[in-house]
BAMAR-329359 format. One record per residue: residue number from 1; x, y, z of N, C-alpha, C, O in turn. Coordinates in Angstrom, 1 decimal. Example, Ala and Ser with C-alpha at 12.3 -4.5 7.8 and 13.67 -1.06 7.14 Angstrom:
<fibas>
[fiba 1,[13.2,-5.7,7.8],[12.3,-4.5,7.8],[13.2,-3.3,7.8],[14.2,-3.3,8.5]]
[fiba 2,[12.8,-2.2,7.1],[13.7,-1.1,7.1],[12.9,0.0,7.9],[13.4,1.1,8.0]]
</fibas>
This chain:
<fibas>
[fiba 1,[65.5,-19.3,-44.7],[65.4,-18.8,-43.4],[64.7,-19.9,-42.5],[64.1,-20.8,-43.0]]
[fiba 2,[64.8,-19.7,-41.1],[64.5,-20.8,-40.3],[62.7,-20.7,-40.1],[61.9,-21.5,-39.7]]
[fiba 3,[62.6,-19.2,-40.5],[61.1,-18.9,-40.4],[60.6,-19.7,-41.2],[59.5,-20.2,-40.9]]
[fiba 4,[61.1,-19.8,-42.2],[60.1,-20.9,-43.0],[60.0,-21.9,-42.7],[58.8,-22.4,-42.8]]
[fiba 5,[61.1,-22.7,-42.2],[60.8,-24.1,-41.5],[60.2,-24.2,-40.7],[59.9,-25.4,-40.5]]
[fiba 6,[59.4,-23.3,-39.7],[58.8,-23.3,-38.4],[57.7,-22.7,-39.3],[56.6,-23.1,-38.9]]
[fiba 7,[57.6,-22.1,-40.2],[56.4,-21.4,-40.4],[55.5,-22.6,-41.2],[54.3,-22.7,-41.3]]
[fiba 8,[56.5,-23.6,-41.9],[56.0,-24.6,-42.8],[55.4,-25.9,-41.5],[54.6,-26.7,-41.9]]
[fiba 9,[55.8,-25.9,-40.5],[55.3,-26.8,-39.2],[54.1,-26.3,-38.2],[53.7,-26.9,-37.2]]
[fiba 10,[53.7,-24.6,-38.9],[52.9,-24.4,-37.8],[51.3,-24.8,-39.3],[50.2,-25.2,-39.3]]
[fiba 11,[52.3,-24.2,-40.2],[50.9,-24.4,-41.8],[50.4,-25.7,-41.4],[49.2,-25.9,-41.4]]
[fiba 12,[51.2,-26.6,-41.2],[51.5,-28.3,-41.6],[49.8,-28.4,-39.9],[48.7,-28.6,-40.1]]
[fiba 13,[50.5,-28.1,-38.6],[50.0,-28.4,-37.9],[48.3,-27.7,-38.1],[47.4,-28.5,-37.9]]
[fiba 14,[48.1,-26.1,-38.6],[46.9,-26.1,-39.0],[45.5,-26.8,-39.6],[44.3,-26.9,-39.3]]
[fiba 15,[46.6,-27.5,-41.0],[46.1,-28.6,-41.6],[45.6,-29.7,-41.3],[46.0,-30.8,-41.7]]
[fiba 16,[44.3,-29.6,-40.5],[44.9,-31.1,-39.8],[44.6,-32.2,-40.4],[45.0,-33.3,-39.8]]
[fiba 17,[43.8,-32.2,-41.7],[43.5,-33.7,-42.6],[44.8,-33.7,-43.6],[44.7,-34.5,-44.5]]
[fiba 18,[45.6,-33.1,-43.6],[46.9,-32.9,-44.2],[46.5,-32.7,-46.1],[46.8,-33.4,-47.1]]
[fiba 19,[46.1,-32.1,-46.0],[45.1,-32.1,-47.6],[45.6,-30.8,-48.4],[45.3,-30.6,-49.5]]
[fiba 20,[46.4,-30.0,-47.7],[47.5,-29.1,-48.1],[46.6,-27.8,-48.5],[46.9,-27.0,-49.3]]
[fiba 21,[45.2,-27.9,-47.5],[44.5,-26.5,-47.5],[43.9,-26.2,-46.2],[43.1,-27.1,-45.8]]
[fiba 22,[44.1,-25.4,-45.5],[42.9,-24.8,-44.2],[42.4,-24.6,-44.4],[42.5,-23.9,-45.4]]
[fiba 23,[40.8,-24.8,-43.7],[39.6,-24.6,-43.8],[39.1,-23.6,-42.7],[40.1,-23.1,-42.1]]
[fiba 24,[38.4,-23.2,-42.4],[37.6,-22.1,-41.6],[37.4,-23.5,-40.4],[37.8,-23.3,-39.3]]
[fiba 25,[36.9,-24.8,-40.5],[36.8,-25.4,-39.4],[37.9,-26.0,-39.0],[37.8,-26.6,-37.9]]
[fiba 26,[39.4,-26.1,-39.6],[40.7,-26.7,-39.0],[41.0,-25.0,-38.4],[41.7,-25.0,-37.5]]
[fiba 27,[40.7,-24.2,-38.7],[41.0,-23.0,-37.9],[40.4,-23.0,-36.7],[41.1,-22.8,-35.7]]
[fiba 28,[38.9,-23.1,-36.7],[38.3,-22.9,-35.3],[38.5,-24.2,-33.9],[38.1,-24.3,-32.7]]
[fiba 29,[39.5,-25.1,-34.8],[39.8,-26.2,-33.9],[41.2,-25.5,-33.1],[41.4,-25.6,-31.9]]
[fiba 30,[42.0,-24.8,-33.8],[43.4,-24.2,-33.3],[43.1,-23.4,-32.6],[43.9,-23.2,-31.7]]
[fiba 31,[41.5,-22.4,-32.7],[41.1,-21.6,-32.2],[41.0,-21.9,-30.7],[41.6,-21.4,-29.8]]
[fiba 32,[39.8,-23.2,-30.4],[39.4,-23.3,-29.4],[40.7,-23.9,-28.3],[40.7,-23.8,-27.0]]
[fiba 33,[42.0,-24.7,-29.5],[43.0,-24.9,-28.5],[43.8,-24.1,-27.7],[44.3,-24.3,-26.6]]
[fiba 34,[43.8,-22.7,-28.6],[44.5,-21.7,-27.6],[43.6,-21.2,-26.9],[44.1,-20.2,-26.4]]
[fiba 35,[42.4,-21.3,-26.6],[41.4,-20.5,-26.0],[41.4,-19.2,-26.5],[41.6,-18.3,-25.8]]
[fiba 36,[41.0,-18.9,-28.2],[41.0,-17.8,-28.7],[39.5,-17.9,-29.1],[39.0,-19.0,-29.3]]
[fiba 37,[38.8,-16.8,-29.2],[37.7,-16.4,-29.9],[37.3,-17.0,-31.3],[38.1,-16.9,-32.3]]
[fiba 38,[36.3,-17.4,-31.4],[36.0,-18.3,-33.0],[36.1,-17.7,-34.1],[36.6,-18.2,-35.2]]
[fiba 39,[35.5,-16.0,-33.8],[35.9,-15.1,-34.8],[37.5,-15.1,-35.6],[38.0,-15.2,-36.7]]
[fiba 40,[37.9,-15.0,-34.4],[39.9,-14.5,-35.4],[39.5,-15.7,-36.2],[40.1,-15.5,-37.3]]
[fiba 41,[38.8,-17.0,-36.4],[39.4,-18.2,-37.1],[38.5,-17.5,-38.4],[39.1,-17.9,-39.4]]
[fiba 42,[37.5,-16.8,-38.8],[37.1,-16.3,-39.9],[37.7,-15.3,-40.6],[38.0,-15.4,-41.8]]
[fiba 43,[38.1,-14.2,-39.6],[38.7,-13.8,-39.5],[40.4,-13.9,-40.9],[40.7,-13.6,-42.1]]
[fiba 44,[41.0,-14.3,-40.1],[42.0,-15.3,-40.3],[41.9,-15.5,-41.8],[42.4,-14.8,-42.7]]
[fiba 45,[41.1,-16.4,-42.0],[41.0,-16.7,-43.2],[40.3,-15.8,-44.3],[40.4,-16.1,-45.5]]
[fiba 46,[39.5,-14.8,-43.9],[39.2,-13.9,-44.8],[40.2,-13.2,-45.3],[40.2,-12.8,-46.5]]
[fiba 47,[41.9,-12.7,-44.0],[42.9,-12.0,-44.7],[43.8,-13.4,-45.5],[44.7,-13.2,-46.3]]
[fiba 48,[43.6,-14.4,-45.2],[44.7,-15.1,-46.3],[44.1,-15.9,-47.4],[44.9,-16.5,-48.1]]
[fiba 49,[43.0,-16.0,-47.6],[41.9,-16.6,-48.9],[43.1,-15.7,-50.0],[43.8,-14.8,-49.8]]
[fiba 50,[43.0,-16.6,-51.2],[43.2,-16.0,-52.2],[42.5,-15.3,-52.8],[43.0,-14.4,-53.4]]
[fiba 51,[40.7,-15.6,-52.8],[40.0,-14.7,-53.5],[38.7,-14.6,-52.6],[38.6,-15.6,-51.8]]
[fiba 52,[37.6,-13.6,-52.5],[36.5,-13.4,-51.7],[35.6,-15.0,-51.7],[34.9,-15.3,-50.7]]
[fiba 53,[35.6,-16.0,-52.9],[34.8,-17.0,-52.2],[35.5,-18.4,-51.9],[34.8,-19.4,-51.8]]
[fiba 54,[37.1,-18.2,-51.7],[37.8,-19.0,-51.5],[37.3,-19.7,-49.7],[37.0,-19.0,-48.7]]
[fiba 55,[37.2,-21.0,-49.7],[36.5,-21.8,-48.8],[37.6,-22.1,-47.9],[37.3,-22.6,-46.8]]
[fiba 56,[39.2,-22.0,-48.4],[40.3,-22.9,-47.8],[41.6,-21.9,-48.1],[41.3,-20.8,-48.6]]
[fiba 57,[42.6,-22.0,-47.8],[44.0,-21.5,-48.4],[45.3,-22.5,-48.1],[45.3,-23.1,-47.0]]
[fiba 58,[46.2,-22.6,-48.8],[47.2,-23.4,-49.1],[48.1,-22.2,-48.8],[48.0,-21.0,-48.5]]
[fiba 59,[49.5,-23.6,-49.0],[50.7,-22.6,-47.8],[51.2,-21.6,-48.8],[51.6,-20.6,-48.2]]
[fiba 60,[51.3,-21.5,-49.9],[51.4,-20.0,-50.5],[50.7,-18.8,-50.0],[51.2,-17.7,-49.8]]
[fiba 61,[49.2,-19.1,-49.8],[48.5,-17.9,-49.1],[49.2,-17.7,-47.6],[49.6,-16.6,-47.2]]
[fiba 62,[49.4,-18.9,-47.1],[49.9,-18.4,-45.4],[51.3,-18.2,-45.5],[51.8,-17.7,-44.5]]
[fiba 63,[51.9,-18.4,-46.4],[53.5,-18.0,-46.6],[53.4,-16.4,-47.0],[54.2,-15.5,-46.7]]
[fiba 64,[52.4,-16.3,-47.5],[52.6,-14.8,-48.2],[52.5,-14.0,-46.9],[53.3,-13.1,-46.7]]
[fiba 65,[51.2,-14.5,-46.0],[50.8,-13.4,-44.8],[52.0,-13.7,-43.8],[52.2,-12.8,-42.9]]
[fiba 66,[52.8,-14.9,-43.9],[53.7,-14.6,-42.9],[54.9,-13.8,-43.4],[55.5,-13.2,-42.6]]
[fiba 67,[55.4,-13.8,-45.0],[56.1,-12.6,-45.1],[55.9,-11.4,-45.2],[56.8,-10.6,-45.6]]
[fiba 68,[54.6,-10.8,-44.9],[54.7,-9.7,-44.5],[54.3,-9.0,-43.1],[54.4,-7.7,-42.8]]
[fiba 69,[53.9,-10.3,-41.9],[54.0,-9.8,-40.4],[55.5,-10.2,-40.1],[56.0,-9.6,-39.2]]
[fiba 70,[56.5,-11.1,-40.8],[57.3,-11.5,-39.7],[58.0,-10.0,-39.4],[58.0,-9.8,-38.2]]
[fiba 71,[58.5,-9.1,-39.9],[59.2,-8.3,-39.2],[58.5,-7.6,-38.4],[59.2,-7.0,-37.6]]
[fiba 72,[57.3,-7.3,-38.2],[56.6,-6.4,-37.3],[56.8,-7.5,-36.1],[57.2,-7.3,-34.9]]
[fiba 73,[56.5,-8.5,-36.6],[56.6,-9.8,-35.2],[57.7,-10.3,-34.5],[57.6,-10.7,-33.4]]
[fiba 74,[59.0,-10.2,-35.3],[60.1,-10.2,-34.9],[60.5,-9.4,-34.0],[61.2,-9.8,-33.1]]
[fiba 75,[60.0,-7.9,-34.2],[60.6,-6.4,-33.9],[59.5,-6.4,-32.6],[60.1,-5.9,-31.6]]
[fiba 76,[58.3,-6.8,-32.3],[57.9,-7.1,-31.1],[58.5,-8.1,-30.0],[58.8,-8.0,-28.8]]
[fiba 77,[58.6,-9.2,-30.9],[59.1,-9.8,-30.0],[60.6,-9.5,-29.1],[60.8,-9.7,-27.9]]
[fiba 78,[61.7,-8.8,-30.3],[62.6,-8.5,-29.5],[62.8,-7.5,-28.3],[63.7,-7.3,-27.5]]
[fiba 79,[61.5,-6.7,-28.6],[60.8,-5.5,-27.9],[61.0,-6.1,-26.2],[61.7,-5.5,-25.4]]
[fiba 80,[60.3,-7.3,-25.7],[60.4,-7.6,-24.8],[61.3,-7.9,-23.9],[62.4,-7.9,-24.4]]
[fiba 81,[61.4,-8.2,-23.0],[62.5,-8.2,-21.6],[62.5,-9.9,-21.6],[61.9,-10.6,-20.8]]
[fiba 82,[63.4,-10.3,-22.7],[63.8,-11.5,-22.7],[65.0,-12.0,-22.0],[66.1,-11.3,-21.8]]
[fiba 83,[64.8,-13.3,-21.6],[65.9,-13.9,-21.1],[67.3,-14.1,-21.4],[67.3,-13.8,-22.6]]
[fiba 84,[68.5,-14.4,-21.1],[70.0,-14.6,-21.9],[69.5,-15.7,-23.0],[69.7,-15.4,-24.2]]
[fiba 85,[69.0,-16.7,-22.8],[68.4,-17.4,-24.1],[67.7,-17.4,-24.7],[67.2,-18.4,-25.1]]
[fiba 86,[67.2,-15.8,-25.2],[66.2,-15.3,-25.8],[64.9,-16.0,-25.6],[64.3,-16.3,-26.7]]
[fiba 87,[64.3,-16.3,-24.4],[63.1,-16.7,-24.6],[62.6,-15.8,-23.6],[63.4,-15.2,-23.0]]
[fiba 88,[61.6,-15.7,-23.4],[60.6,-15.1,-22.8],[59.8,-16.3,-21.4],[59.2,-17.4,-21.6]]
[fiba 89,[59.9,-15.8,-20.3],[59.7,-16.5,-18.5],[59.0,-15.7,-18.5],[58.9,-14.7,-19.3]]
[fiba 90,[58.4,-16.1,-17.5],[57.5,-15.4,-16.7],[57.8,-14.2,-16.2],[57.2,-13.2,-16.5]]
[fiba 91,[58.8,-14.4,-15.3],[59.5,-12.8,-14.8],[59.5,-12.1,-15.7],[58.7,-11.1,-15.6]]
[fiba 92,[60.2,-12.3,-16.7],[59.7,-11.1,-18.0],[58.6,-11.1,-18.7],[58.4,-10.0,-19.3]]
[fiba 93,[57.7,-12.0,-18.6],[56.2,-11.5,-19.1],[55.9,-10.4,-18.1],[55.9,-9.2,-18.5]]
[fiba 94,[55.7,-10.6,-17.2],[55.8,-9.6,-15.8],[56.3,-8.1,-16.0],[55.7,-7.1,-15.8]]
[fiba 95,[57.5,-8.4,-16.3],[58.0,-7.2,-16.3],[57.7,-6.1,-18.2],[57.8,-4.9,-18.5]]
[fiba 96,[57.4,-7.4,-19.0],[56.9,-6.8,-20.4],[55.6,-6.3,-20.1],[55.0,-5.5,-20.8]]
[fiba 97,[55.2,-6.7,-19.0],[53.2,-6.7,-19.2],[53.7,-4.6,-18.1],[53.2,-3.5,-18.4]]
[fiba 98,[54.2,-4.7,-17.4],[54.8,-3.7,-16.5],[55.4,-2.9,-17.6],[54.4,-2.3,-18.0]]
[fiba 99,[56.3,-2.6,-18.4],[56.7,-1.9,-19.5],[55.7,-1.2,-20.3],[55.7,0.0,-20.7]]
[fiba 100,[54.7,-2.1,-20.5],[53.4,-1.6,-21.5],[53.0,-1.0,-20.5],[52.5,-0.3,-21.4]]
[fiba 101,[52.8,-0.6,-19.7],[51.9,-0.3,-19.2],[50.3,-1.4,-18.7],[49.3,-0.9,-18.3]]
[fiba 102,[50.4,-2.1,-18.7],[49.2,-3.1,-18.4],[49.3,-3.8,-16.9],[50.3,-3.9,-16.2]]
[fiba 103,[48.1,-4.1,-16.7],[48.0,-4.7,-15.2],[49.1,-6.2,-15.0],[48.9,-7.3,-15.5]]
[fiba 104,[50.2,-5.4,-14.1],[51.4,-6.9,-14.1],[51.1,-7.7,-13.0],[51.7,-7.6,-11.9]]
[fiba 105,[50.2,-8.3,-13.2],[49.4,-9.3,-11.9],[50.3,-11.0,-12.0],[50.6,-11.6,-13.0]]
[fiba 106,[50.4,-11.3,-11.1],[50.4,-13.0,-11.5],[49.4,-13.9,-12.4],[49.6,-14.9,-13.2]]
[fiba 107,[48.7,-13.3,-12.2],[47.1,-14.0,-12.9],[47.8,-13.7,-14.3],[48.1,-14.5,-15.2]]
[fiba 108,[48.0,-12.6,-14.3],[47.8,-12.6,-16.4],[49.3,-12.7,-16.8],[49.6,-13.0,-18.0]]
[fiba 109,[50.0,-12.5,-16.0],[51.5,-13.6,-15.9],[51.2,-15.2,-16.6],[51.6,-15.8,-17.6]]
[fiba 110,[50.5,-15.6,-15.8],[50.4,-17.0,-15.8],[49.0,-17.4,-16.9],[48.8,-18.5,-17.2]]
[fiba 111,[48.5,-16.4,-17.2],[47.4,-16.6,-18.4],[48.0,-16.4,-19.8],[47.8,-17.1,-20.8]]
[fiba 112,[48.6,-15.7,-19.7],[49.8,-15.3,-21.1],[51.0,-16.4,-21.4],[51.8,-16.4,-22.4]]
[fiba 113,[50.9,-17.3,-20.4],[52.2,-18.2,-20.3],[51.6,-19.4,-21.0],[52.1,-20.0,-22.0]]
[fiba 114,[50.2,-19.9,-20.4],[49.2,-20.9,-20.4],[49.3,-20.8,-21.8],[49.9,-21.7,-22.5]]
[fiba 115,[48.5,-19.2,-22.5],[48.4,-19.2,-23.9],[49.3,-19.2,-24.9],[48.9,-19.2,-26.1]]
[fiba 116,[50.8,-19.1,-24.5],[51.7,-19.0,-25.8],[52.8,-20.4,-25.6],[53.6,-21.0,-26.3]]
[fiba 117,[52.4,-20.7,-24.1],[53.1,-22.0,-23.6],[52.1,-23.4,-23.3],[52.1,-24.1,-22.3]]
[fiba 118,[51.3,-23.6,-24.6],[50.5,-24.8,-24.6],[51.3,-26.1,-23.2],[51.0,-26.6,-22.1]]
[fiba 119,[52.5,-26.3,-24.2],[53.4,-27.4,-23.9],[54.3,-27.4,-22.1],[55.2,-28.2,-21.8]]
[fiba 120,[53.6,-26.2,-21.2],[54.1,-25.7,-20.0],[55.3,-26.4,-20.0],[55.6,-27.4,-19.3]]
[fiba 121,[56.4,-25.5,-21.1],[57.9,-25.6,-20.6],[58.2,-24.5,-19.6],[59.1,-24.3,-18.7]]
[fiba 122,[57.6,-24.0,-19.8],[58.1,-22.6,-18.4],[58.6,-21.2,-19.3],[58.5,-20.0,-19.0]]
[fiba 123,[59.0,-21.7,-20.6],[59.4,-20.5,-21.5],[58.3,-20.7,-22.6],[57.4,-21.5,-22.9]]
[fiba 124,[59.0,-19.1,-23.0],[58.1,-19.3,-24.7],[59.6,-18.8,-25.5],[60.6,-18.3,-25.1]]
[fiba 125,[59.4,-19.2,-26.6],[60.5,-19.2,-27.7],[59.6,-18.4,-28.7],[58.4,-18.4,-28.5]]
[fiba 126,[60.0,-17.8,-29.6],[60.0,-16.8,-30.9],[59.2,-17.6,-31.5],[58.2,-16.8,-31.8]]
[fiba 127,[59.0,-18.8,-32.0],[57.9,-19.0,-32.6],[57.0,-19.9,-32.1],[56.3,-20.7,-32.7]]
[fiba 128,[57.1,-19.8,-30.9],[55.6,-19.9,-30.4],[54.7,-18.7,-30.2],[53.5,-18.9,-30.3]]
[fiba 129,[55.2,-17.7,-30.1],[55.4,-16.6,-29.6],[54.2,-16.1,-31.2],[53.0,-16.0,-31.4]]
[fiba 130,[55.6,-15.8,-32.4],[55.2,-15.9,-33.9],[53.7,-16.5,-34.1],[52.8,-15.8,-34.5]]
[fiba 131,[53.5,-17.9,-33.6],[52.5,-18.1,-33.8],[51.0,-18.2,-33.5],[50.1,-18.6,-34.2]]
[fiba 132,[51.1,-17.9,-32.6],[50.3,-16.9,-31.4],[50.1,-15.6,-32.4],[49.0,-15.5,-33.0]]
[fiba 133,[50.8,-15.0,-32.5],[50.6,-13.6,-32.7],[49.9,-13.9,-34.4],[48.8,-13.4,-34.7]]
[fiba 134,[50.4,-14.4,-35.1],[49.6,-14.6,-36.2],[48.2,-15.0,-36.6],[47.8,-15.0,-37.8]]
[fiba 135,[47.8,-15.3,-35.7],[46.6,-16.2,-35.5],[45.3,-14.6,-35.1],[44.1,-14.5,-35.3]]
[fiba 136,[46.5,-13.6,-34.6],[44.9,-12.4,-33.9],[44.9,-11.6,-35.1],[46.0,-11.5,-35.8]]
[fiba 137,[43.9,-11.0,-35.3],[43.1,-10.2,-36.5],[44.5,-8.5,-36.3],[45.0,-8.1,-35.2]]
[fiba 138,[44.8,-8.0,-37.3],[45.8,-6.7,-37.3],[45.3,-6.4,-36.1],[46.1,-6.7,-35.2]]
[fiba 139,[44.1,-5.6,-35.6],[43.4,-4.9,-35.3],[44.0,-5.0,-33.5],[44.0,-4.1,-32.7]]
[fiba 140,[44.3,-6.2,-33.4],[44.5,-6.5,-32.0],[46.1,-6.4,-32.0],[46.5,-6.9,-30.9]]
[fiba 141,[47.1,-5.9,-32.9],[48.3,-5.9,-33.2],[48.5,-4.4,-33.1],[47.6,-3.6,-33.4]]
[fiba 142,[49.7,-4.0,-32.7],[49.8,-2.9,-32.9],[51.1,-2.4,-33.7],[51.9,-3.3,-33.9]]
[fiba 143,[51.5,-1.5,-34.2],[52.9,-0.9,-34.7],[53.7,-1.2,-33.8],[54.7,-1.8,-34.1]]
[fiba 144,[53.4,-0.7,-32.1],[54.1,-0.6,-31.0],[54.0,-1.7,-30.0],[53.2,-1.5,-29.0]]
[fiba 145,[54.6,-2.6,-30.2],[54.4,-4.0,-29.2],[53.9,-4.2,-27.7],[53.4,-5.1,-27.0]]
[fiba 146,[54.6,-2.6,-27.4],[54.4,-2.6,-25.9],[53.2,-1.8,-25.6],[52.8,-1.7,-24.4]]
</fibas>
């Protein structure tokens, strides 16, 4: 599946001494790039450790947790008011943030864009999107996307 190829480039980019394990501190570095809270990066690794004093995890642990969010994450993402080229604009963050129920301001239009659109192409694609969403603790996930 193509998830794996993208899911093996987001593990790879994690990594960043390429040493074929995440650490709790290559996490809080991905952390601070999306402007996420330090926590999710303990977090994080407390649900994909292999065992309670495991210090790191290798892409079997994050392959495993990504086969069992991709369908909740998939089934969100298609949830949204995506574009003819399945990506996700701003107009449709707008009108996804408006669907949920949530304040559809420009501000959090453009704060939601910032954070899943590092690379300001103007869209977000599925696994940016994927990887973003992997990264926040269940707790901040819901059954119901919107």
């Amino acid at each position: 599946m193509i998830y794996l190829f993208i899911g093996r480039r987001f593990f790879e980019e994690l990594d960043r001494d390429n040493d074929g394990q995440v650490t709790l501190e290559d996490l809080e570095v991905v952390m601070r790039k999306r402007r996420l809270p330090q926590q999710y990066a303990r977090e994080f690794l407390r649900r994909t450790r292999k065992h309670l004093f495991a210090k790191s995890f290798g892409w079997k642990e994050f392959h495993s947790l990504m086969e069992q969010k991709e369908p909740m994450l998939l089934r969100s993402y298609n949830s949204l008011s995506l574009s003819k080229s399945g990506t996700l604009q701003k107009n449709q963050v707008l009108l996804s943030l408006r669907n949920a129920g949530l304040p559809a301001t420009e501000e959090n239009a453009e704060a939601m864009m910032r954070c899943l659109d590092p690379d300001a192409r103007g869209c977000i694609a599925y696994g940016q999107f994927r990887n973003f969403m992997l990264l926040l603790p269940p707790e901040r996930l819901g059954d119901d996307p919107r």
